[in-house]
N, C-alpha and C positions, 0 to 999 in steps of 0.2 A: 693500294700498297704497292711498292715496287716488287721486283718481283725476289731479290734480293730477302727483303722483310718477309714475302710471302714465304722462301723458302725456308724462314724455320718457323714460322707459325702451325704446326701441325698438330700434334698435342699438348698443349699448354703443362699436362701433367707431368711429363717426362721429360732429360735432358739429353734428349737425342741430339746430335751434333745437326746443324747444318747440311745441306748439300753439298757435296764436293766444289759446285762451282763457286757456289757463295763463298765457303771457304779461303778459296784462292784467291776469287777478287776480294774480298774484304782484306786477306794478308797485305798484297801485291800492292792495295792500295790506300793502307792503314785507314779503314776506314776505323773511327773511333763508335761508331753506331755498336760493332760488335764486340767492343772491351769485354771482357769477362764473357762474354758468351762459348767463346772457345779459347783453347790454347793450343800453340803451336812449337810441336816439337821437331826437334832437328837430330837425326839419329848419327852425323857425321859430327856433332859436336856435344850431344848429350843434355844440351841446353833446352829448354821449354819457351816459351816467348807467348807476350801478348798479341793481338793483332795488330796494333799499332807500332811495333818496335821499329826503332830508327833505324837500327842495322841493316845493312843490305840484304834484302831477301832471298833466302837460300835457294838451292835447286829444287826442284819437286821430285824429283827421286829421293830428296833427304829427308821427306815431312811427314811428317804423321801428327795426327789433329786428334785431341782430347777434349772433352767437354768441360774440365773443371784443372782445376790446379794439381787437385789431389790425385786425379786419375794419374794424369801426367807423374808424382813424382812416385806414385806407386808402380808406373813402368819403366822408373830407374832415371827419371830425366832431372835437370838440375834446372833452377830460377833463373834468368837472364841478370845480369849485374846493371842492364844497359837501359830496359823498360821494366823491370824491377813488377812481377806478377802481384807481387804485395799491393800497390796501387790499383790495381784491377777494382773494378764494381763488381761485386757478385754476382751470377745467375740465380735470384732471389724465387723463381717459380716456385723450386719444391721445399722453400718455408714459408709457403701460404697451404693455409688451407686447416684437413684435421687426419690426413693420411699419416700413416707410421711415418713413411720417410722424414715428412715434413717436423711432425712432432720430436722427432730424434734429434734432427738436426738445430731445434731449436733448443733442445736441451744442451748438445754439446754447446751451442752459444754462450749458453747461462753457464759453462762449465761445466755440467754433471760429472767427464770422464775425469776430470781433475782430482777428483773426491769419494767416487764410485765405482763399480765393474762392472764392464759392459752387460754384464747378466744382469746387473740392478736396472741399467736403461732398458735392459728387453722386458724384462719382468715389470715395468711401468709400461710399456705399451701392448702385454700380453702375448708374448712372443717370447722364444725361446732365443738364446744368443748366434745358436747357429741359424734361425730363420733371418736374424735383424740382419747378420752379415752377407746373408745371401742377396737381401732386398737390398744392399747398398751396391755392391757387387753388381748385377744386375742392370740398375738406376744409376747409378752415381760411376760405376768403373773402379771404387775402392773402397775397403773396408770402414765403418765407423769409427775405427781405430787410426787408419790413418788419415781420412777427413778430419779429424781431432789431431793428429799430427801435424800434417800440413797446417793447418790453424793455426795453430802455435808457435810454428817456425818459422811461417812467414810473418806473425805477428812481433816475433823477435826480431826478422832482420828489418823491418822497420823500423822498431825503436835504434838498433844499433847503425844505420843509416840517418837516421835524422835527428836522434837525440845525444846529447850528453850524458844520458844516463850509465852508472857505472855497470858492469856485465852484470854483478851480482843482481842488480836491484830489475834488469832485462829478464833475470831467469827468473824469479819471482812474479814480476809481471807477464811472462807466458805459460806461465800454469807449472812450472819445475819447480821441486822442492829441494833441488840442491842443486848448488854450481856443476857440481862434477858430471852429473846426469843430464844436463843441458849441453855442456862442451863437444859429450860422446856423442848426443842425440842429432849435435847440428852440425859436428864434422861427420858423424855417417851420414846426414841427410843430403850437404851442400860439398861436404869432400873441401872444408872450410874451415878456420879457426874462425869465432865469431871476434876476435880482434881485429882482424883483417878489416872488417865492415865498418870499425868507427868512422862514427864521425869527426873526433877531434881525439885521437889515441890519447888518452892519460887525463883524460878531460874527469872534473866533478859534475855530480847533477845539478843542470840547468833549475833554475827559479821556477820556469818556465818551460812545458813542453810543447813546442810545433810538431805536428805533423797534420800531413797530408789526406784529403779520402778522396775518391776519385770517382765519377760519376761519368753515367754515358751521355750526353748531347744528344738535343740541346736541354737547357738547363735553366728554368725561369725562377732565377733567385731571387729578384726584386719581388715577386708577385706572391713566394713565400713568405719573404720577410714583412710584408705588407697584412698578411693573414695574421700572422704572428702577433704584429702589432698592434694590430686591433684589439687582442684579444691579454697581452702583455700585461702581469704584473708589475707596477711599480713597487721596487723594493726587493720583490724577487727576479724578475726580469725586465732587461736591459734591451731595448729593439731601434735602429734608427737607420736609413737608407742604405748602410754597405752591411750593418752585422747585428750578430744577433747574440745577448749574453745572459747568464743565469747564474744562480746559488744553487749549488748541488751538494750533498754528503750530508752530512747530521750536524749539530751544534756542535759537539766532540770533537769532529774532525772536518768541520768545513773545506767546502772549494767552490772554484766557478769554472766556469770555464766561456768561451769567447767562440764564435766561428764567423767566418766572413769568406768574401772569393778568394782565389789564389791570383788573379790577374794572370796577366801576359800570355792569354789561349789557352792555357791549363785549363781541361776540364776535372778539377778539384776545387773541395773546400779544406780554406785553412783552419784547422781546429787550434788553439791553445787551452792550455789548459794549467792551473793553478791549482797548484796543492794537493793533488790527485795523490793516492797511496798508488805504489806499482803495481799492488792485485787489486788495484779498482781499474787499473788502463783499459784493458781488453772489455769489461762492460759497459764504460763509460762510452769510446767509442762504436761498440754496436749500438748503445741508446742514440749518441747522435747522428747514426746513416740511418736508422729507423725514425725519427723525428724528422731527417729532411731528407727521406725514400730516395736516399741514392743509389740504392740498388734497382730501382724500376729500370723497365726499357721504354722507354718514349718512343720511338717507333714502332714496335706493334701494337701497346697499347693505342695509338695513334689510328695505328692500319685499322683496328677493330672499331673505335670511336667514329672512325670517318666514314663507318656504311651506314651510318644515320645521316639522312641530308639535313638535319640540323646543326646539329655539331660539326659537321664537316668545314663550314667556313669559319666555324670560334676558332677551332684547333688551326686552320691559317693563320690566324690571328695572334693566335696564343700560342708558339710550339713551346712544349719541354715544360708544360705545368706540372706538379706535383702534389702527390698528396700528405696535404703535413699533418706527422704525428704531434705526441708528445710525448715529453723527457718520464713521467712516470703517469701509472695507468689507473693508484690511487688518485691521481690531483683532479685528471681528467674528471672521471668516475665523480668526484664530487661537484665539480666545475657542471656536468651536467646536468646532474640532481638542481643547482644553484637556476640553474640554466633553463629550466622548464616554462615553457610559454611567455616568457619574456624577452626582451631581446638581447643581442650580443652585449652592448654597454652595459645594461641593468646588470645582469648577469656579471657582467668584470667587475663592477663596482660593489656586489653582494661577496663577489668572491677576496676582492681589495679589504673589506671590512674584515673576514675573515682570517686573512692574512696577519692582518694589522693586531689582530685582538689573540691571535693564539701560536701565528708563526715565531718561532726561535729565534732571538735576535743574534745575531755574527755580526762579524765588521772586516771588510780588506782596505787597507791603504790602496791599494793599486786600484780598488774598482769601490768607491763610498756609497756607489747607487747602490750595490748588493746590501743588503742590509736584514732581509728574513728567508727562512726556510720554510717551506709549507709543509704543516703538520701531520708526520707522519700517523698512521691508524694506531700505534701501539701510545699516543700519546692522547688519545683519545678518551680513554679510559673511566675519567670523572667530570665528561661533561653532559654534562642537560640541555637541553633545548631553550633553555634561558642564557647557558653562555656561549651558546653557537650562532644564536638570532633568530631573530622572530620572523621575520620573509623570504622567501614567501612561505606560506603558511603552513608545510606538512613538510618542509624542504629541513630544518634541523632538526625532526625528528629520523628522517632517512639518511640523512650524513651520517648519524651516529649509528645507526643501525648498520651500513656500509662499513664504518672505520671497525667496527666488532668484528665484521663478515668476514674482513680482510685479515682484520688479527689473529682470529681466531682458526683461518685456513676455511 
């Protein structure tokens, strides 16, 4: 490993910053290795910056360096307009694993503080709310309250940079229940109207939403899309050299949505996205950097892979592989029951059957391949092992045993 990578390889569990040198050369020299891994604040302009910002690089009497987004606006500093921290890859370490922190944070993902009090999240993970805030504090540099802030602010000014979406339908898609409490929340936070940020002032909602997610380099999208492929429902998913598309939401409310490269050097993928409600945005997009782990760091993983002399020449071979999820963790879960001692095709073709015989039929003009939904567990309900299939042989009495497991919590 260089020595760069070495210097923040130290405790994997913690988000301890870098070394001061690292630091600097990575700003100095946008490298994009460490997007999200730090943030860079500028105390003579109040602004926070990613390490790749275009702008001219400040003085170093002006910098002070944050670990996360949040730390940073919890000590009063503001988003860059210019490399936009919204695009950042996360420092995804401390949502792995079964530590509080990590647990917490994955709650706030799923929204819990949207809906709950911080005492209900602590009281889920056995902890009193003044213990939870101190462990964030601590680890993280800010509150669980404002990591849930910053969340949501920057998830708004994405949408109001790159969508048409109208403000109203922005504040509802970042977890506000009212206009008015969004306006205050994001001119305290950015000292900003969020009108300022359209992208096409006076504009109606787009058909269609584009946005951006943004990954660290390097980045082996063909080799994903390639697994995916193999593995690809016809009907429910769509896979072929540049992208990757699916049926997602319920019969009720269908959508799909589409992702592919951004081209021209961007280390991004373009998400689109169809028919999406605006309080589905924000999960939708976490299911897709979790399905194609944009949040990993390729180079440490890298550094740690490559002290085996075996792997050591693949990973020359292969930089920036990935490991691919999936969109939901029922389908999986059955996909692998289907999947048991047979191979990859057997397996798609049992699971294609399944599809065919019980998934929800939908229809989009714009996309004719999407055509079914795979059966949610709570639709499960009244079948038997005679209308799920007979192969292999103990496999549609455990599916339905699973869709109950799931149903029922």
């Amino acid at each position: 490993a260089s020595a760069s990578v070495r210097g923040m390889m130290r405790d994997p569990t913690t988000t301890e910053l870098p070394d001061l040198q690292t630091c600097e050369q990575a700003r100095l020299s946008r490298d994009a290795r460490f997007d999200g891994l730090f943030f860079t604040a500028v105390t003579s302009t109040g602004i926070y910056c990613r390490p790749v910002c275009p702008a001219p690089p400040p003085r170093r009497e002006n910098i002070s360096y944050y670990a996360n987004a949040a730390a940073a606006e919890a000590a009063g500093f503001r988003p860059c307009l210019r490399c936009r921290p919204e695009l950042a890859p996360r420092n995804d370490v401390l949502r792995r694993g079964d530590s509080s922190i990590a647990q917490a944070l994955r709650m706030i993902d799923a929204g819990m503080l949207e809906q709950h009090s911080l005492a209900d999240m602590a009281r889920h993970l056995a902890l009193s709310d003044r213990q939870l805030r101190r462990l964030f504090v601590a680890r993280l540099g800010a509150t669980p309250m404002q990591v849930h802030s910053t969340r949501r602010l920057l998830f708004a000014k994405q949408l109001l940079s790159e969508t048409a979406l109208p403000i109203t339908q922005i504040a509802l898609a970042s977890g506000f229940r009212s206009l008015r409490r969004f306006n205050a929340a994001f001119q305290s936070a950015y000292q900003l109207a969020p009108r300022t940020l359209r992208k096409r002032p006076g504009a109606g909602a787009d058909k269609v939403l584009l946005l951006r997610l943004g990954y660290r380099p390097p980045y082996d999208f063909a080799a994903l899309l390639d697994f995916l492929r193999a593995r690809a429902l016809p009907g429910l998913e769509q896979v072929d050299d540049m992208s990757y598309a699916r049926a997602i939401g319920s019969a009720e409310r269908p959508a799909w949505l589409h992702v592919s490269a951004c081209g021209n050097g961007e280390h991004a993928l373009r998400l689109a996205l169809h028919g999406v409600a605006p309080t589905d945005l924000q999960g939708v997009v976490t299911r897709v950097r979790r399905m194609f782990d944009l949040d990993a760091n390729p180079h440490a993983i890298a550094a740690v892979l490559a002290q085996d002399r075996t792997l050591r020449p693949l990973l020359r071979r292969h930089p920036g592989l990935r490991l691919p999820g999936a969109w939901d963790g029922f389908e999986l879960a059955v996909r692998a029951v289907l999947g048991q001692q047979i191979s990859v095709a057997a397996a798609r073709t049992l699971a294609q059957r399944l599809l065919q015989r019980h998934g929800p039929r939908i229809a989009f003009a714009a996309a004719p391949a999407l055509e079914r939904l795979f059966r949610a567990p709570r639709l499960w309900r009244t079948s038997t092992p005679a209308t799920v299939g007979r192969r292999p042989a103990c496999a549609p009495r455990r599916c339905i045993a699973l869709a109950c497991a799931v149903r029922d919590g």
